[in-house]
C-alpha positions as MATLAB code, in Angstrom:
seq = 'XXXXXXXXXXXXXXXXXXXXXXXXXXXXXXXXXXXXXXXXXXXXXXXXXXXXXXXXXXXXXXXXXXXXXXXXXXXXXXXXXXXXXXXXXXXXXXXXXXXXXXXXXXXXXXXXXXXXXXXXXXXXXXX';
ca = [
      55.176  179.091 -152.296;
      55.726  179.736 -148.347;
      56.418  182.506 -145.978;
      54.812  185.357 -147.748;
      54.244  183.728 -151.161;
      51.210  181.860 -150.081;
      47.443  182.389 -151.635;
      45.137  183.527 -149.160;
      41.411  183.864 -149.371;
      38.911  185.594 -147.143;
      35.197  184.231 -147.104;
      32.138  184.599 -145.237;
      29.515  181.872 -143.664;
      26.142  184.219 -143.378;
      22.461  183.460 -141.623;
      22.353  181.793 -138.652;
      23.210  178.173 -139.116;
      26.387  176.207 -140.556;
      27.052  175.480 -143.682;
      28.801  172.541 -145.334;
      31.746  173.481 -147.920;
      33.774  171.615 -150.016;
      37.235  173.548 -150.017;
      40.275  172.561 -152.336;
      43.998  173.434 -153.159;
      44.152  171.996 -156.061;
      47.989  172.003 -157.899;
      48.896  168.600 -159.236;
      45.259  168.268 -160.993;
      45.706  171.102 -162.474;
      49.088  169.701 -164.969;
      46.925  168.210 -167.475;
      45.896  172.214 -168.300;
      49.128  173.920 -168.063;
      50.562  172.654 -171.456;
      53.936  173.921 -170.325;
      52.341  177.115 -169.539;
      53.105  177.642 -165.922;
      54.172  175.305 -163.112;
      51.915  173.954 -160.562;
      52.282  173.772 -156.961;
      53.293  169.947 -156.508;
      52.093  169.956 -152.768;
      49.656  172.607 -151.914;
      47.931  172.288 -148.421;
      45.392  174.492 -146.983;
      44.981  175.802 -143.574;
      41.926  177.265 -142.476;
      41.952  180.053 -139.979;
      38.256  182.012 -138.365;
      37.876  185.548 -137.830;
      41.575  187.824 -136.912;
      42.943  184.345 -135.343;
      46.153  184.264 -138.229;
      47.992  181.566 -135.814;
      45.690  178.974 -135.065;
      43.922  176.677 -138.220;
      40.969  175.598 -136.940;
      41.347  172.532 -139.675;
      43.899  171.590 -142.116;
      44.602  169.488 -145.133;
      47.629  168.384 -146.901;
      47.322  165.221 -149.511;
      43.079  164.743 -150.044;
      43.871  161.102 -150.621;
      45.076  160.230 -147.019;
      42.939  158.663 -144.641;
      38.735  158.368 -144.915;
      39.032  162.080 -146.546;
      39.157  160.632 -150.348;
      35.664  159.291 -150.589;
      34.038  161.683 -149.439;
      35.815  164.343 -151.565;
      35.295  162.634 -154.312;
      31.686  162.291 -153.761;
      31.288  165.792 -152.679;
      33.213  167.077 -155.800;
      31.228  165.172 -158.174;
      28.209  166.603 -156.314;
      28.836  170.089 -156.313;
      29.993  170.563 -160.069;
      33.718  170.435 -159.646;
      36.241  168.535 -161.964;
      37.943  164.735 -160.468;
      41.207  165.247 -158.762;
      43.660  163.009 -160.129;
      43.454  160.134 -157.965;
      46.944  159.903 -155.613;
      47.337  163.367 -156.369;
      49.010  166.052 -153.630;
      46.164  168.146 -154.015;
      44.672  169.619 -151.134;
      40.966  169.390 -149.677;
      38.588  168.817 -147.245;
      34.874  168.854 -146.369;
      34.027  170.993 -143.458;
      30.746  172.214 -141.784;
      31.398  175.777 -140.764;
      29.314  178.073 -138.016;
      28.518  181.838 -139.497;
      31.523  183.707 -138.863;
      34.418  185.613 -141.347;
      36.939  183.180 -141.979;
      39.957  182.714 -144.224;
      42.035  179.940 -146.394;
      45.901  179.793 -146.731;
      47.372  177.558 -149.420;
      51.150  177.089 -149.151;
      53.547  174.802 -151.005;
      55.086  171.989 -149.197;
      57.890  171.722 -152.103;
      60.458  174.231 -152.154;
      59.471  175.477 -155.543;
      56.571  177.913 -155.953;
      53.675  176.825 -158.827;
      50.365  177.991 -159.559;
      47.493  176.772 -156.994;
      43.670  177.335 -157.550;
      41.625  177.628 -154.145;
      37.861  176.656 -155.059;
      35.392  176.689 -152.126;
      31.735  175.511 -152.868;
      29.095  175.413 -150.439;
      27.508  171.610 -150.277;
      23.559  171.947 -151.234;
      21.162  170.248 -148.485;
      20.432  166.533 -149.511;
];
């Protein structure tokens, strides 16, 4: 949903150099497995936020298919284990290279109705 009916998680980036992630709000995607069971989120996007800065995303993504960002999510996704978006979806994601620091992931609903959202963040393995 929005305003306080948003999903929200916290993660950490130890050691002491960055790490690539894969992170996706994934809603539209996730229809084929709701067999009229719940309703998804039809436009999730995420907005990433480090350490107590709640104002400020330091990156954002709304609609993985827009601009260069498909590709690469694609190829990332396939990579790391994770199941194909549908292609054209509204689902949410981006690849990111993070420094060590406490961060945390907000996916809201850009559709007025609220729907199930799953927030999946992988870290990329080293070529």
């Amino acid at each position: 949903g929005l305003g306080e009916h948003v999903l929200i998680g916290g993660f950490v980036i130890t050691g002491t150099v960055p790490k690539s992630l894969l992170i996706r709000a994934v809603g539209p995607s996730l229809a084929p497995y709701a067999a009229n069971q719940f309703t998804v989120a039809k436009n999730p996007r995420i907005r990433l936020f480090k350490g107590s800065d709640s104002v400020n995303p330091i990156a954002q993504n709304d609609d993985y298919g827009i601009g260069d960002n498909e590709q690469e999510v694609r190829e990332v996704s396939q990579r790391v284990g994770a199941f194909a978006l549908i292609e054209g979806s509204k689902d949410a994601a981006m690849v990111i290279a993070l420094k060590p620091g406490l961060y945390t992931a907000v996916v809201d609903n850009l559709t007025p109705e609220e729907g199930i959202a799953l927030l999946e963040i992988y870290e990329i393995p080293a070529k």
